[in-house]
C-alpha positions in Angstrom: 102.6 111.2 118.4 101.7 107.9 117.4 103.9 106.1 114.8 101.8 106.4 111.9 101.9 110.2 112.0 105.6 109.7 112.4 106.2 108.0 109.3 104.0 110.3 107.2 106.5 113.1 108.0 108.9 110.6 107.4 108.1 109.6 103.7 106.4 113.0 103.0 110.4 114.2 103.7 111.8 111.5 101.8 109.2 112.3 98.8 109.7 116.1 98.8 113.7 115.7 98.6 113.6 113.0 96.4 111.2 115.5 93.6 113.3 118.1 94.5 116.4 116.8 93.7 115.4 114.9 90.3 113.9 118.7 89.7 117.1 120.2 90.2 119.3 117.1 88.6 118.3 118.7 85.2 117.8 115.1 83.7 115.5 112.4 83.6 114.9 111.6 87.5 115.0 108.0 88.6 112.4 105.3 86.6 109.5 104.8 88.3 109.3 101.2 87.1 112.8 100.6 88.6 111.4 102.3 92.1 108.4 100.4 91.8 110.3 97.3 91.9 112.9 98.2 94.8 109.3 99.3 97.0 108.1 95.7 96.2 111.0 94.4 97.0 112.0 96.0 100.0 108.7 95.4 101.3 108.6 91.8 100.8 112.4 91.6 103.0 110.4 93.9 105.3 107.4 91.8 105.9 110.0 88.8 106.2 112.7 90.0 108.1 110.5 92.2 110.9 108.3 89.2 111.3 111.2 87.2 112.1 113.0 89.6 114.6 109.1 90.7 116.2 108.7 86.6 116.4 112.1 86.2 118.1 111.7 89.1 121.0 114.5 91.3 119.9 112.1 94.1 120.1 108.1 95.0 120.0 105.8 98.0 119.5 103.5 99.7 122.3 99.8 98.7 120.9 98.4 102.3 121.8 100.3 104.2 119.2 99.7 101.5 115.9 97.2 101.5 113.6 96.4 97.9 114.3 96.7 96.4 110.8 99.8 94.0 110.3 101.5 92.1 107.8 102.5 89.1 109.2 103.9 90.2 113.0 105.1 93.9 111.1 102.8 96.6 112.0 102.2 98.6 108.2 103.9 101.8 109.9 107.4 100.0 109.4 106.6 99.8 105.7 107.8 103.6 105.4 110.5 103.8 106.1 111.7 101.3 103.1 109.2 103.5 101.0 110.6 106.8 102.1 114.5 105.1 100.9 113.0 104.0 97.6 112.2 107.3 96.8 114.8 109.1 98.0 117.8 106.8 97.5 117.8 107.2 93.4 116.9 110.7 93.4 120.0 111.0 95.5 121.8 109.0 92.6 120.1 110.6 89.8 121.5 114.3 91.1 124.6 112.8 92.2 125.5 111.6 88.8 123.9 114.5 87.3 126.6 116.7 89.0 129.7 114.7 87.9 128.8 115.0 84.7 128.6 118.4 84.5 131.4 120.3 82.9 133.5 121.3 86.0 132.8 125.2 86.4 135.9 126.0 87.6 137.5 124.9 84.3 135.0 126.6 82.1 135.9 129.9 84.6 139.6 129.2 83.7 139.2 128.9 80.1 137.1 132.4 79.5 139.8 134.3 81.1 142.5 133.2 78.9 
């Protein structure tokens, strides 16, 4: 399996969950202008940061499974994983917050048997 195929299961995951649970949220899902900012950003840190620590020798890639194309010393397979947690991470959120603001349903139950 070479890493690119990994990190389209990886993001096509992250993706699926993250519809899935703005879908089921019952609200407005996360802003895509807001994720579109927290991709460019977490790409920019990933760029910076994996160039660093590829530059420094605390790890490396086997050449056979990349893709070959790179941004800086970061092959463009790490870039999925910050993209799969941009998409996922506020949907997460969205549903999370979703749910504490839904009237309790034990207290609902409660109140229809009295």
């Amino acid at each position: 399996m070479t890493y690119l195929q990994l990190s389209s299961w990886f993001v096509a995951v992250a993706a699926l969950g993250g519809a899935g649970l703005a879908l089921a949220s019952r609200r407005q899902g996360p802003r895509p202008l807001a994720v579109l900012l927290t991709v460019i950003v977490l790409f920019v840190l990933t760029a910076a940061f994996d160039t660093a620590m590829i530059a420094s020798g605390l790890f490396h890639y086997a050449q056979d499974p990349l893709l070959g194309v790179h941004i800086g010393l970061a092959p463009i397979e790490d870039f999925a994983y910050p993209l799969a947690g941009a998409l996922l991470l506020p949907a997460v959120w969205t549903a999370m917050r979703a749910r504490r603001r839904a009237p309790d349903r034990r207290s609902v139950d409660e109140e229809e048997r009295r």
